[in-house]
N, C-alpha and C positions, 0 to 999 in steps of 0.2 A: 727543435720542438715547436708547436704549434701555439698560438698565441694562449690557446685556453691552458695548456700544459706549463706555461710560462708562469701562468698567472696561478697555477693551485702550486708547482714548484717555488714561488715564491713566498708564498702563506704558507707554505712546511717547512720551506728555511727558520724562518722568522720566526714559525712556534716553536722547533727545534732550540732554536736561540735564548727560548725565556727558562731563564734559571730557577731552578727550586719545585717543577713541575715532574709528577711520575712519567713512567715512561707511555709511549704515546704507539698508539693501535694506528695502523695508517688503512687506508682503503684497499680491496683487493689483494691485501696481502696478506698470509697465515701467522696470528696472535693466539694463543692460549693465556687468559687470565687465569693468574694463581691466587686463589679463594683468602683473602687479609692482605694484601696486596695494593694500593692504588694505580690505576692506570687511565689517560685516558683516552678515545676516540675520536680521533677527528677525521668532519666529513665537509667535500669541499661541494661546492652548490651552484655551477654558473646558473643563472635565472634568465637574462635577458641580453640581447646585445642590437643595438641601434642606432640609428646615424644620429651623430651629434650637429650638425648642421645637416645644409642641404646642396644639394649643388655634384659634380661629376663624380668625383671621388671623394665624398663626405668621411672625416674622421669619425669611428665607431664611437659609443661608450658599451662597457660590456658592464652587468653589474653581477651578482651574485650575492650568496652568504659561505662563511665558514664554521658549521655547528662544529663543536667540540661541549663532548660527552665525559664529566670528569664522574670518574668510578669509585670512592672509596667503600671501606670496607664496611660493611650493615656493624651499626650498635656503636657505634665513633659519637655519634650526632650531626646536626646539618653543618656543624661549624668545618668539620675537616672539608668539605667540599667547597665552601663559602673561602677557605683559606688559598687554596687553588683560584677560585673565579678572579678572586681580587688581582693574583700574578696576571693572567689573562687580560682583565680586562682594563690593567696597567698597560701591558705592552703592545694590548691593540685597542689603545685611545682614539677616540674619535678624532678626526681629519690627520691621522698619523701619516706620512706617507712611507711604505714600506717600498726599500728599492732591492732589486735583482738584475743582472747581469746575467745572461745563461752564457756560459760556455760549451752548448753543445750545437748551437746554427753553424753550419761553413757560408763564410759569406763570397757569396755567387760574384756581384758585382759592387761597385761601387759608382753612384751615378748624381753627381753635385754633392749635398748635404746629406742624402741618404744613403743605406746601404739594402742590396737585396740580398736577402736570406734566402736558403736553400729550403727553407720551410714555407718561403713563398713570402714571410713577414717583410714591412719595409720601417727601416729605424733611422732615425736621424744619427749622423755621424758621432759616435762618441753617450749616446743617451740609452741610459738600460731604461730596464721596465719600471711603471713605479704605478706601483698597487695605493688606492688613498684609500682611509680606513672609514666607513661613512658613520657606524656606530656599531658600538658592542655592549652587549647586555646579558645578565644575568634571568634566569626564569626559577621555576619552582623547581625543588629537586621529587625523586621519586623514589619509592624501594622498586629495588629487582634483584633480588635476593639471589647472590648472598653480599649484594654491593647497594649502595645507596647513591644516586644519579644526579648531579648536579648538572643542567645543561643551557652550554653559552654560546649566543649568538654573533656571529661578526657579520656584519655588512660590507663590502669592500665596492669600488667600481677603477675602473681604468676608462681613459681614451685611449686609442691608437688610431 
């Protein structure tokens, strides 16, 4: 997988992970919400990616956000949705650092301390990915009838 696939595979692990949350709508892929139901949406956001120093082969930082769209059912009150953010933005605390492993690279070669991946990535021997969490936050929710919208922001960034 490519570096940016590493890094939204690693933020749907990890939201996958948080207990007590409805089920979860993911991108590109076919959801039907059933009307008194809660579910919610998450959408993954790369933003930007740039060299972190200067020089021949400068390490990147990538950053991005992670919105996540929690959906309960209209006529609850804002609290059922506000009871969700809270799990959220428990387990993506700021400077959290979220780690990931992919086992889907074949690695090519092996050359000192690092390895080449078949994806072309190059990793230090033995080090997965590690996503740090830069802030997450709650906004205002909304009606969109026949669900009421509560929507939370993650910030995330890596080096590589």
């Amino acid at each position: 997988m490519t570096i940016i696939n590493n890094i939204r595979a690693c933020l749907d692990t990890h939201l996958s992970g948080t207990v007590g949350i409805p089920t979860i709508a993911r991108q590109n892929v076919p959801f039907e919400p059933t009307t008194g139901t809660a579910y919610i949406k998450a959408d993954f956001i790369p933003t930007n990616r740039r060299p972190a120093v200067r020089g021949l082969n400068p390490q990147q930082r990538y950053d991005g956000l992670y919105n996540i769209l929690i959906h309960t059912p209209e006529g609850l009150g804002s609290g059922a949705g506000y009871n969700i953010a809270d799990l959220l933005l428990n387990r993506f605390e700021a400077t959290t650092d979220v780690v990931f492993a992919s086992p889907f690279d074949t690695i090519l070669q092996e050359n000192g301390d690092r390895l080449l991946l078949e994806s072309g990535d190059r990793l230090l021997v033995g080090s997965p990915l590690i996503v740090t969490i830069d802030y997450s936050e709650v906004r205002t929710s909304f009606l969109d009838s026949p669900f009421y919208c509560t929507p939370v922001t993650i910030a995330w960034y890596i080096y590589n």
